[in-house]
C-alpha positions as CSV (number, residue, x, y, z in Angstrom):
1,X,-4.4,2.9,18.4
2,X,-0.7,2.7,18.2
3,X,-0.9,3.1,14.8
4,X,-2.5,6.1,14.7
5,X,0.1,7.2,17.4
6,X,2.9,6.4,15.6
7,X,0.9,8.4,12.5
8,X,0.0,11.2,14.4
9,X,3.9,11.1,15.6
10,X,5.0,11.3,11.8
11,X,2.5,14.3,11.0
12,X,3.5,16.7,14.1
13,X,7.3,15.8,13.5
14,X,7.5,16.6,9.7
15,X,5.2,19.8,10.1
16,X,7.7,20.9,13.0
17,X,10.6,19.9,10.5
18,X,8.7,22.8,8.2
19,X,8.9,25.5,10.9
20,X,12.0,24.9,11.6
21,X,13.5,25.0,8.1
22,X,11.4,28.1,7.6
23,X,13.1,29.9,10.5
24,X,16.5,28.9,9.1
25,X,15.5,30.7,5.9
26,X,14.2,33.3,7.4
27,X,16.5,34.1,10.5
28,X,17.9,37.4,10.2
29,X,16.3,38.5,7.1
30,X,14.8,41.9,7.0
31,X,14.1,41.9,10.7
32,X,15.7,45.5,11.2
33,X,12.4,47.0,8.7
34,X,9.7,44.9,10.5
35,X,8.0,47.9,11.3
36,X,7.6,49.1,7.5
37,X,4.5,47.8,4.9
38,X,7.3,46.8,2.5
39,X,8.8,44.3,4.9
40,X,5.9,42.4,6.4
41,X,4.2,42.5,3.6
42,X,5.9,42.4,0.8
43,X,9.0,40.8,2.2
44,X,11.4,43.7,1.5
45,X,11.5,42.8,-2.2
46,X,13.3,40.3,-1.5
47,X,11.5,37.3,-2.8
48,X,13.2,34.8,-5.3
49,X,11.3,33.7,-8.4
50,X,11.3,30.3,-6.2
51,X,9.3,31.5,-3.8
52,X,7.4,33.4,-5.8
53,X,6.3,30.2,-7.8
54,X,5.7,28.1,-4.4
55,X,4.4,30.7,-2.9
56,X,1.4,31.3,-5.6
57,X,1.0,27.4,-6.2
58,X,0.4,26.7,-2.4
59,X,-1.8,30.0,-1.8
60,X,-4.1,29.1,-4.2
61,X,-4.0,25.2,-3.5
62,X,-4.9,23.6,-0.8
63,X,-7.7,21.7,1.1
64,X,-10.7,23.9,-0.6
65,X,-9.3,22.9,-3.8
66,X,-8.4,19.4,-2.8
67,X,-11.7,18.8,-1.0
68,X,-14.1,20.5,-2.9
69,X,-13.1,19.7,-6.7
70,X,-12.4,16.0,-6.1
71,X,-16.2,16.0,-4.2
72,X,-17.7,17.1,-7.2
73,X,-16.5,13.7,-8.1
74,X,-16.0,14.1,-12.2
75,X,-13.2,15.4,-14.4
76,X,-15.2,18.2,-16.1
77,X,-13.6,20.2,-12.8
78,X,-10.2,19.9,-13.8
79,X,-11.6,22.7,-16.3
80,X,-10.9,25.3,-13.2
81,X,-7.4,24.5,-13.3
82,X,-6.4,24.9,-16.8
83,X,-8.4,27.6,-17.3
84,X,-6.1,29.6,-15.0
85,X,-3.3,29.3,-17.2
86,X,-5.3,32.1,-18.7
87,X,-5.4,34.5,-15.6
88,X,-1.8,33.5,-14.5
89,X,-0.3,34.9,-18.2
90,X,-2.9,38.1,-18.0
91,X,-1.1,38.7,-14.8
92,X,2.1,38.1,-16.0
93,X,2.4,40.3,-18.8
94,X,-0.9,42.8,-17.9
95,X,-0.9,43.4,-14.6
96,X,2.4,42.9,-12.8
97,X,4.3,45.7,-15.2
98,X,1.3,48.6,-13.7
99,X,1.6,47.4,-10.5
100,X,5.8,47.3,-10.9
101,X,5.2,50.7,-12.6
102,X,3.0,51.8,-10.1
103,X,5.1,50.4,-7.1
104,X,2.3,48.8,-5.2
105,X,1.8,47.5,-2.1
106,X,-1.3,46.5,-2.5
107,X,-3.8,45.8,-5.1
108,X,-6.4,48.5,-4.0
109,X,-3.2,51.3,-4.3
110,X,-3.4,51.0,-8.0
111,X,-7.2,52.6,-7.8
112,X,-6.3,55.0,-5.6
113,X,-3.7,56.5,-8.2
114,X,-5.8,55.8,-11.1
115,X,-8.8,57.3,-9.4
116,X,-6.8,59.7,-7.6
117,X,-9.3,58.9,-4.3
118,X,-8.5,57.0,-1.4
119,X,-12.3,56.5,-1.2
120,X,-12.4,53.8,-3.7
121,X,-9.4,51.9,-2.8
122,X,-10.7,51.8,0.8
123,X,-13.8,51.0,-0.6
124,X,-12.9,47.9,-2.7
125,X,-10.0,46.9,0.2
126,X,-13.2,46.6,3.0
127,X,-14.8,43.6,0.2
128,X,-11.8,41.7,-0.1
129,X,-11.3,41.9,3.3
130,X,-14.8,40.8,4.3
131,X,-14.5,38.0,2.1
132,X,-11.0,36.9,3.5
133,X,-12.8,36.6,7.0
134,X,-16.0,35.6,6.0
135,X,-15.5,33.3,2.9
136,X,-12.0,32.7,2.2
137,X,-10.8,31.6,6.2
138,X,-13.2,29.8,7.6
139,X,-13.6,27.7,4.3
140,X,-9.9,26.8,4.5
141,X,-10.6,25.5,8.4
142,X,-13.6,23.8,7.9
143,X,-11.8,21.9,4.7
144,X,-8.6,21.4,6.3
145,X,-10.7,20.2,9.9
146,X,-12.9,17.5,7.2
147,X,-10.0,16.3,5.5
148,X,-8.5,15.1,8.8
149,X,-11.2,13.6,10.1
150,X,-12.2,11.8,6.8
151,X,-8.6,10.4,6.5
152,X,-8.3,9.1,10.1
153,X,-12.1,8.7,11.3
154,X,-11.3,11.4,13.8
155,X,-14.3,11.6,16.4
156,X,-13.0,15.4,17.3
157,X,-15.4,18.2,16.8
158,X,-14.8,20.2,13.2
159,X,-14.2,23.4,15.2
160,X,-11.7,22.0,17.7
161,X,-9.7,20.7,14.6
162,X,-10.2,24.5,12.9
163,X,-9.2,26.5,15.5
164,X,-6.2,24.3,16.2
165,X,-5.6,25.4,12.4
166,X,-6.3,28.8,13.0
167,X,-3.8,29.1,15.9
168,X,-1.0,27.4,14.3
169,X,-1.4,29.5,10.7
170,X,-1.6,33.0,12.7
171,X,1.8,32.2,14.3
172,X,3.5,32.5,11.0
173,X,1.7,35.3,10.0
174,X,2.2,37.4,13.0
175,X,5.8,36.5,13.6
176,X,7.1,36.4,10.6
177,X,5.2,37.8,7.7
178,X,5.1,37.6,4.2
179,X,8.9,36.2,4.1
180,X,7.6,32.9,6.7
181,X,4.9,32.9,4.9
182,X,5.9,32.3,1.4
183,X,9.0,30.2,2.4
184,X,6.7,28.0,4.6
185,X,4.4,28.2,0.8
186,X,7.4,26.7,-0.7
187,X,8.3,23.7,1.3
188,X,4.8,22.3,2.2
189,X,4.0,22.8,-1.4
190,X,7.1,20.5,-2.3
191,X,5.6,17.9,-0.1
192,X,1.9,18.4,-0.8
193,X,2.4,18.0,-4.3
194,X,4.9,15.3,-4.2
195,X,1.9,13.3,-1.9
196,X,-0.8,13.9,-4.0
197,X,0.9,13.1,-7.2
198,X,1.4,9.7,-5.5
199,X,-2.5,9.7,-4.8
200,X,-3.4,10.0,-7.7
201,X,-0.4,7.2,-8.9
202,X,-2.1,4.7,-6.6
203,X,-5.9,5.8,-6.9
204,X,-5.7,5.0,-10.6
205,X,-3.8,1.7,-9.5
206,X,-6.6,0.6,-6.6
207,X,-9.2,0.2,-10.1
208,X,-6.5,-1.0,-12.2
209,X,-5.8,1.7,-14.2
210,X,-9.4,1.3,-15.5
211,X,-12.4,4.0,-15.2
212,X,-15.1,1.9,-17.1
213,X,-18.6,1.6,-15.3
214,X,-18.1,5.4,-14.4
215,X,-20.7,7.5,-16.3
216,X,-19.3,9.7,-19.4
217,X,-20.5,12.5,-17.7
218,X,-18.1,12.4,-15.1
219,X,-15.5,11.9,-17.1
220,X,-15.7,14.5,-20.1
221,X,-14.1,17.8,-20.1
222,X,-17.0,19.1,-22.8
223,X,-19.9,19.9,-19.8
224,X,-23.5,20.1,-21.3
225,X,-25.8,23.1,-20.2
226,X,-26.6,21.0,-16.7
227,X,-22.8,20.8,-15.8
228,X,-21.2,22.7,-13.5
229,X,-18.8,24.2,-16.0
230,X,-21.1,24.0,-19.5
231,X,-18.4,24.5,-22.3
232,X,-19.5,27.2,-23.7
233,X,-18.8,29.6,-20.6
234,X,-15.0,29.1,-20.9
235,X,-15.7,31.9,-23.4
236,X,-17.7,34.0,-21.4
237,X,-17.1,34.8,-17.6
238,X,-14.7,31.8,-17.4
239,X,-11.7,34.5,-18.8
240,X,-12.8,37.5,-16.0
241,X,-13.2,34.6,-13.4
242,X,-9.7,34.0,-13.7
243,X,-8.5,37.4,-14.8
244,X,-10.4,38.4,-11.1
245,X,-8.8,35.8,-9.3
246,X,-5.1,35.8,-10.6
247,X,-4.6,39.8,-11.6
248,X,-6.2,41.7,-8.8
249,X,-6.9,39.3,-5.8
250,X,-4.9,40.6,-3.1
251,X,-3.5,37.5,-1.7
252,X,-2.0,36.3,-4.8
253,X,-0.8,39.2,-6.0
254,X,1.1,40.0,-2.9
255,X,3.3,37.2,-3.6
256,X,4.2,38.4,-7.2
257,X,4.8,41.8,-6.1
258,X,7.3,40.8,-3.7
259,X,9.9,40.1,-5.8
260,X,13.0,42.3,-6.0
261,X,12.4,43.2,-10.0
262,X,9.4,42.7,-12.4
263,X,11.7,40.4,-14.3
264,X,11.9,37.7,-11.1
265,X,8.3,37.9,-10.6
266,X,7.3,37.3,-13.9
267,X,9.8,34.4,-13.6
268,X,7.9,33.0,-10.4
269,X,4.1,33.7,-11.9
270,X,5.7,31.5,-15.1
271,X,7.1,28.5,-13.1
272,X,3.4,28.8,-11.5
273,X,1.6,28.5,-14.4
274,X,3.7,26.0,-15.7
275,X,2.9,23.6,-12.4
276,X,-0.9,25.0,-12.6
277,X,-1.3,23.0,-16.2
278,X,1.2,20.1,-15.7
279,X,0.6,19.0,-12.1
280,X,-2.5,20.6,-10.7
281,X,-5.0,19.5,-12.9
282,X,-5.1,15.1,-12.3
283,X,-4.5,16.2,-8.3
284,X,-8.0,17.5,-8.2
285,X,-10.3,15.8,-10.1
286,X,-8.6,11.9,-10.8
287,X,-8.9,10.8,-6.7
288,X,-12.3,11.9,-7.0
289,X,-13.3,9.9,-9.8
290,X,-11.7,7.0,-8.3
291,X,-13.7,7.4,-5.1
292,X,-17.2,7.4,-7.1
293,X,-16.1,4.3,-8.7
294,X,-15.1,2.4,-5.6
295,X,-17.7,4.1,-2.9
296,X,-20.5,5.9,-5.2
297,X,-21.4,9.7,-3.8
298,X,-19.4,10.4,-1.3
299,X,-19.9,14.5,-1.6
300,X,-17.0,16.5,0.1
301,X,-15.7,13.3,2.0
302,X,-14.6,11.8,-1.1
303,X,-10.6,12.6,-1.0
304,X,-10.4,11.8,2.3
305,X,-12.1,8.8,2.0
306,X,-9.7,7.9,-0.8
307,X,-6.2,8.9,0.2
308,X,-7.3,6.7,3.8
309,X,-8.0,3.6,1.4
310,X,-4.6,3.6,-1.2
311,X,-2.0,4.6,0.5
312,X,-0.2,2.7,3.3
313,X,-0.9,3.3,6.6
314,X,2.7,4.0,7.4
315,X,2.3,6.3,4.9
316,X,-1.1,8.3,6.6
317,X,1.1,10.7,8.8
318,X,3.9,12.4,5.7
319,X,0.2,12.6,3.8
320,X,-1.7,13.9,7.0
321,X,1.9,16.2,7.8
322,X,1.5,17.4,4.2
323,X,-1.9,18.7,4.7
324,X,-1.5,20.3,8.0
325,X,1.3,22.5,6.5
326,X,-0.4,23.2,3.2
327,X,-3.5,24.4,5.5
328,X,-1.4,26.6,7.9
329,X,0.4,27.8,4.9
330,X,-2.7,28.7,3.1
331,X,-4.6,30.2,5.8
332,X,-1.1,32.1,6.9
333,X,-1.6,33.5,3.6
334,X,-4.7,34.7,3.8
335,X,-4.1,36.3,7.2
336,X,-1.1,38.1,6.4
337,X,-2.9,39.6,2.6
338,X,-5.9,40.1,5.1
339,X,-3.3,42.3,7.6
340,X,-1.8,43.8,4.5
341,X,-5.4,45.1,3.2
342,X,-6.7,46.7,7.0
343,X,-3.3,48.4,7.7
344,X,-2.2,49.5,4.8
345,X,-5.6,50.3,2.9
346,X,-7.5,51.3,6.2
347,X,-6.1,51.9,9.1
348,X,-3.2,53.9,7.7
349,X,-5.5,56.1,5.6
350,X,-8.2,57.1,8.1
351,X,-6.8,55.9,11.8
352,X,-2.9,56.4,11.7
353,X,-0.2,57.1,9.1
354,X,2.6,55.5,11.1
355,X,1.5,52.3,13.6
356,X,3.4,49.8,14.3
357,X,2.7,47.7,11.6
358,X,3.5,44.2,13.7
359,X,1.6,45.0,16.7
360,X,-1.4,46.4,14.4
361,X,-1.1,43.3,12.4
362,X,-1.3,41.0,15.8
363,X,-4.4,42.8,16.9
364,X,-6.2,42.6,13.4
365,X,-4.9,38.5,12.9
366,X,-6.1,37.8,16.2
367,X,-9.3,39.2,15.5
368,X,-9.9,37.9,12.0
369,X,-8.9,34.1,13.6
370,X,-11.6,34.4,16.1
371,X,-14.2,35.5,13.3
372,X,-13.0,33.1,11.1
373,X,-13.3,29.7,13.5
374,X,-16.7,31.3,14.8
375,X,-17.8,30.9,10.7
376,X,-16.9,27.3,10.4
377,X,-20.4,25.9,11.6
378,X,-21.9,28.0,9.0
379,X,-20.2,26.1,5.9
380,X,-20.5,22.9,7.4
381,X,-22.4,20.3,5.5
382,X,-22.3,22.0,2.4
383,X,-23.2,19.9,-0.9
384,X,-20.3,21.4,-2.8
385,X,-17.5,23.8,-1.2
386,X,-15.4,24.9,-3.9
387,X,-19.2,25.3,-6.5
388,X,-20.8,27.5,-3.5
389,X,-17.1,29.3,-3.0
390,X,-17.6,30.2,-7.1
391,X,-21.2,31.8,-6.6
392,X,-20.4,33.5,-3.1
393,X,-17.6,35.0,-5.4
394,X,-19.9,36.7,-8.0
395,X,-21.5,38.6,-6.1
396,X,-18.4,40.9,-5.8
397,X,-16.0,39.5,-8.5
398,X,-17.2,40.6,-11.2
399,X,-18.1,44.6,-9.7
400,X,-14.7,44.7,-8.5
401,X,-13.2,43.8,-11.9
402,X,-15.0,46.5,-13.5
403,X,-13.5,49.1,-11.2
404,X,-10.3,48.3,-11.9
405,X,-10.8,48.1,-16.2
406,X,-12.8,51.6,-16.1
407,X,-9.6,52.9,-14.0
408,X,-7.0,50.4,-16.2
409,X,-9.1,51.4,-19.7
410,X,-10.1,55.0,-19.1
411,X,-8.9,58.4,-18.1
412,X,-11.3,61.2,-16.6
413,X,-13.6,58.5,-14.5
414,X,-15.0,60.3,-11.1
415,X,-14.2,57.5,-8.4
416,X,-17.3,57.6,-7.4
417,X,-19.0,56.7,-10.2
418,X,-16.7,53.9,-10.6
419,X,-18.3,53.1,-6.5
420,X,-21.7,53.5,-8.1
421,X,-21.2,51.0,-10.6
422,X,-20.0,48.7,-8.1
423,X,-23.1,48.4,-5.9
424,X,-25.3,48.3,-9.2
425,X,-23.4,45.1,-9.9
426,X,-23.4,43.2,-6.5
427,X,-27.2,44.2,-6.6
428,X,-27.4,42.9,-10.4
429,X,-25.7,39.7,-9.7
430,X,-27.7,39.2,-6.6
431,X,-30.9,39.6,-9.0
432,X,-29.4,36.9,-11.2
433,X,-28.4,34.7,-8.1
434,X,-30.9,35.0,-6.5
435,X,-34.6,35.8,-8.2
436,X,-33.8,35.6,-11.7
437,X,-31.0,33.1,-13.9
438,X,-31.5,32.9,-17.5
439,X,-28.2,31.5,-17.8
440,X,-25.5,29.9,-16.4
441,X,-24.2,32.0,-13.1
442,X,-20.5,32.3,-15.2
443,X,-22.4,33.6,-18.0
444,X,-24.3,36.3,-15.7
445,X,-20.8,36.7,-14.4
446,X,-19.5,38.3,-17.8
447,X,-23.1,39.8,-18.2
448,X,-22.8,41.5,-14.9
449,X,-18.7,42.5,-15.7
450,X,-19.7,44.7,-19.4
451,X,-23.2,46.1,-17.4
452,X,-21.6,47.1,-15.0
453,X,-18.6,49.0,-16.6
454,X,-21.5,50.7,-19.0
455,X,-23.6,52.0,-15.8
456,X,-20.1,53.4,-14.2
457,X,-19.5,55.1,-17.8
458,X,-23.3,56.3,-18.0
459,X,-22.9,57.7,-14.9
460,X,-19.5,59.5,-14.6
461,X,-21.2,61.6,-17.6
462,X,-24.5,62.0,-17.1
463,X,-24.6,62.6,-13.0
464,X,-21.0,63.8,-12.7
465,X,-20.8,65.3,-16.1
466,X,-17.2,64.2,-16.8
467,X,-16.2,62.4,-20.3
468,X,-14.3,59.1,-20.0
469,X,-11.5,58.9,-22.8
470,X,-9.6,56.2,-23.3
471,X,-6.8,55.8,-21.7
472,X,-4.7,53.8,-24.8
473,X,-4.4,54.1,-28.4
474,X,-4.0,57.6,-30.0
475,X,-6.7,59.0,-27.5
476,X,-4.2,58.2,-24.7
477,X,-2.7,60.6,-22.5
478,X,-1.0,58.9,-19.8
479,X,0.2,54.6,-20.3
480,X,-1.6,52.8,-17.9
């Protein structure tokens, strides 16, 4: 007991020591523009390539990732990681120069301008906001809540722990937006990775260095047609998994556009990368392997299980303090991209063209909290978080990727067609989900990306009677 005191001590102080080096970055900057979209959510501009890069890396990582790759307990999902080098560079060099060009705010305002509609920018804002609070929130509680009490035993109810997550990342968000929340990003990312490197360090050291008696299927990168990640898909939808993820998710994005040039935040997204193939990739998968070795199936409660056995107990509260803040930074994230996407893309276009864009974004954060800690019971006991996160995601991943290549790849597209095609997809992957899979779900994915873009095409002539050109090469009219 009074070790766990003294850990619990450890965790609270260096998660304090966080906030407060956060507000000393912070203090003073910006405050007089709080009321404008550029400031709170976008941070004036005035992100560093730094933050930038720690903001991404922390955004992106976190328990989910931590949790649910390492419970799949075999290497092959390291495969996630490196494949994003691929998404990260599309962003880099495709996407951030049209939304620089563009001067975005957020994602969705890029289809409005292509489009020239509000319609579908609303439209494709309302799905990434309903899978912020349904998906994307309460996964990060629940994972953040497991990890805790896998580490330490805790006896505390899940949702106590999430909602005591949920609180603490909404104060951040709220009070200091995107600036707190990227330079809070920064400096629990320093620690997180700096602790879970030294996992991994002294997971491999508890077998001796040795991963014989573990099944070569857990430990090859090359996954057969029953894997979760068969090879031949990192040729297929792998590439618009990524290209979804990194170039038109709102909460990374947002990060990258908040840079005070395109130079510095193509400076921050390469530093990103650079840590997404170097570091990321033995964080998420080696601990795992480890555990499966040591304690067979463990599921989801593998890393937990693992970080409580290697490293030494005076040790449990920096790695439990790292945690905590990766989790309120993450889920600040989320909340403040979340804010960004209802007041900006919503509220603003249909409500009010001038609120007060802090008070607006209490109201909503508190709101989306609530909805997200009432969701945590539903993704409790799941077999595999981060595999059923990757099939929640098709549904709408791959319809919303095609909106933005016909308005990226094409000039003369009626928005609504471009809204047709979307619900044709979410209905065609939910066929392939749910009553029909001839293939791997990332193969449907790319299936369900090219159909889709071909019914918005078929329609925008045949029911709207307008011809699509394209909108590059010498048929251009406009660059993109």
């Amino acid at each position: 007991m009074h070790l766990q005191l003294v850990q619990a001590w450890i965790a609270a102080g260096l998660t304090a020591l966080i906030g407060v080096l956060t507000y000393l970055k912070c203090r003073g900057e910006g405050r007089a523009a709080t009321d404008s979209n550029r400031e709170f959510f976008l941070a004036g501009g005035g992100l560093s390539w730094i933050f930038v890069a720690g903001s991404i890396t922390i955004t992106n990582l976190s328990t989910d990732q931590l949790v649910g790759m390492n419970g799949n307990q075999m290497v092959l999902l390291a495969l996630w990681e490196l494949c994003a080098v691929v998404g990260l560079s599309i962003l880099t060099w495709v996407f951030l120069p049209i939304y620089y060009r563009n001067n975005c705010t957020t994602v969705t305002e890029l289809l409005e301008k292509k489009y020239k509609n509000v319609n579908v920018r609303a439209t494709i804002a309302f799905i990434f906001l309903l899978g912020n609070v349904v998906i994307y929130q309460p996964i990060t509680l629940y994972t953040g809540a497991l990890m805790m009490k896998s580490m330490f035993g805790l006896s505390v109810p899940t949702l106590v722990l999430a909602a005591a997550f949920g609180i603490g990342g909404s104060l951040y968000a709220v009070f200091g937006g995107l600036r707190a929340v990227a330079v809070t990003d920064t400096f629990s990312g320093i620690l997180l990775l700096g602790m879970c490197m030294l996992v991994v360090f002294l997971s491999l050291k508890a077998v001796g260095f040795d991963l014989s008696g573990i099944p070569p299927e857990r430990l090859t990168l090359i996954g057969d047609a029953k894997s979760p990640i068969p090879w031949p898909t990192l040729f297929t939808g792998m590439v618009f998994i990524q290209m979804f993820y990194w170039s038109t998710n709102q909460t990374i994005t947002q990060r990258a556009m908040a840079a005070p040039n395109l130079k510095e935040a193509q400076k921050g997204v390469a530093l990103a990368t650079v840590v997404r193939l170097l570091i990321i990739p033995p964080m998420v998968v080696i601990p795992g392997v480890v555990s499966w070795k040591l304690f067979g199936h463990l599921g989801d409660a593998a890393y937990g299980k693992i970080v409580w056995t290697v490293l030494p107990p005076w040790m449990s509260g920096i790695f439990a303090a790292a945690i905590a803040s990766a989790v309120l930074a993450h889920f600040a994230s989320v909340l403040n991209s979340s804010a960004a996407l209802y007041v900006c893309d919503l509220h603003e276009k249909y409500v009010n063209p001038k609120p007060d864009v802090q008070r607006l974004s209490l109201i909503a954060t508190v709101l989306f909290v609530v909805a997200a800690v009432a969701l945590v019971p539903v993704y409790d006991g799941a077999d595999s978080i981060i595999n059923l996160v990757q099939k929640l995601n098709g549904l709408t991943s791959m319809p919303v990727l095609s909106v933005f290549i016909v308005g990226l790849l094409f000039h003369d597209v009626d928005a609504r067609a471009a809204i047709a095609g979307l619900v044709f997809g979410v209905a065609l992957y939910a066929v392939f989900s749910f009553l029909w899979t001839p293939l791997h779900y990332i193969h449907m994915m790319a299936i369900t990306l090219w159909t889709t873009v071909g019914f918005a095409l078929l329609v925008n002539r045949f029911v709207f009677g307008r011809r699509a050109t394209l909108a590059f090469g010498p048929w251009a009219k406009t660059p993109a």
